[in-house]
C-alpha positions in Angstrom: -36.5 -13.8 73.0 -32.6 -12.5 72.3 -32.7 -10.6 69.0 -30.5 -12.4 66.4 -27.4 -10.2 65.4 -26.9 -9.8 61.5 -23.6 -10.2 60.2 -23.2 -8.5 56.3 -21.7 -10.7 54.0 -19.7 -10.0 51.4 -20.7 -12.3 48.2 -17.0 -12.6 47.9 -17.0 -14.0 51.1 -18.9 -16.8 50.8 -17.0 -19.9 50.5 -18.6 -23.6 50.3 -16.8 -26.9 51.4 -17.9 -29.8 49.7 -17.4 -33.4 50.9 -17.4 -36.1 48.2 -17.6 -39.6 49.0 -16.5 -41.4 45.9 -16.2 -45.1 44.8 -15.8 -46.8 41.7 -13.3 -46.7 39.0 -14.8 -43.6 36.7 -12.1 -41.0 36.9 -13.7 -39.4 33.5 -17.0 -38.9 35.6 -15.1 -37.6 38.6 -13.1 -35.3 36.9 -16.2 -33.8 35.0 -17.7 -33.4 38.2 -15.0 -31.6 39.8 -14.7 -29.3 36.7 -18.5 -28.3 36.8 -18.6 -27.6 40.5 -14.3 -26.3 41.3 -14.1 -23.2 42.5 -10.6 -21.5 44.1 -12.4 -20.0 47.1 -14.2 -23.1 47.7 -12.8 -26.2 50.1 -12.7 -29.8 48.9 -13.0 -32.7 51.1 -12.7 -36.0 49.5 -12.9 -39.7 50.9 -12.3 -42.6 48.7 -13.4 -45.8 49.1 -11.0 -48.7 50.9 -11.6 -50.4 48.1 -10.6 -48.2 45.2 -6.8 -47.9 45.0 -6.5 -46.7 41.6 -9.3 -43.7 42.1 -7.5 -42.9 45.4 -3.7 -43.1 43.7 -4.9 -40.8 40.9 -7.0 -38.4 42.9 -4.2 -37.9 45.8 -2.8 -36.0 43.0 -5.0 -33.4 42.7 -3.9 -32.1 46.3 -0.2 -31.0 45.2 -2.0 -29.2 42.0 -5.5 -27.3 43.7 -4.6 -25.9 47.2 -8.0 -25.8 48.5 -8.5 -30.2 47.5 -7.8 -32.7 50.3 -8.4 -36.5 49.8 -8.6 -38.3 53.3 -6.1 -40.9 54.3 -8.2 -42.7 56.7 -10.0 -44.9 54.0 -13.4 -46.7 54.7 -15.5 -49.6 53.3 -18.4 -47.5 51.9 -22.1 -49.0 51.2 -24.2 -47.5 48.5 -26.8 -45.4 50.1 -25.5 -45.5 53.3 -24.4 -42.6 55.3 
């Protein structure tokens, strides 16, 4: 069995990308959410809804604001609980 190679890690190193999958119309809730878990180092991925143009016309501004946001522009029909 190879031996696995340990890398250190720097705690300033670590960086986590999150992938939201939002629907609805609760911006409030949203942005409460983002505030709670934003972080600069971390990467935001964020898909909207078809559905929801006012959530996706109001979040598409957060990428010229936050650097490390995107909101995807290929927009799908989402189903609660599914994947």
């Amino acid at each position: 069995m190879p031996s696995l190679v340990t890398i250190p890690v720097d705690e300033n190193d670590v960086r986590i990308v999150f992938l939201l999958t939002l629907n609805g119309r609760s911006l409030r809730q949203i942005n409460r959410l983002l505030k709670n878990i934003y972080d600069p180092k971390h990467f935001y991925y964020i898909h909207i809804d078809s559905r929801q143009d006012y959530l996706f016309r109001e979040l598409i501004k957060l990428e010229s604001k936050l650097a490390n946001v995107r909101v995807s522009r290929v927009r799908l029909s989402t189903i609660w609980g599914g994947a």
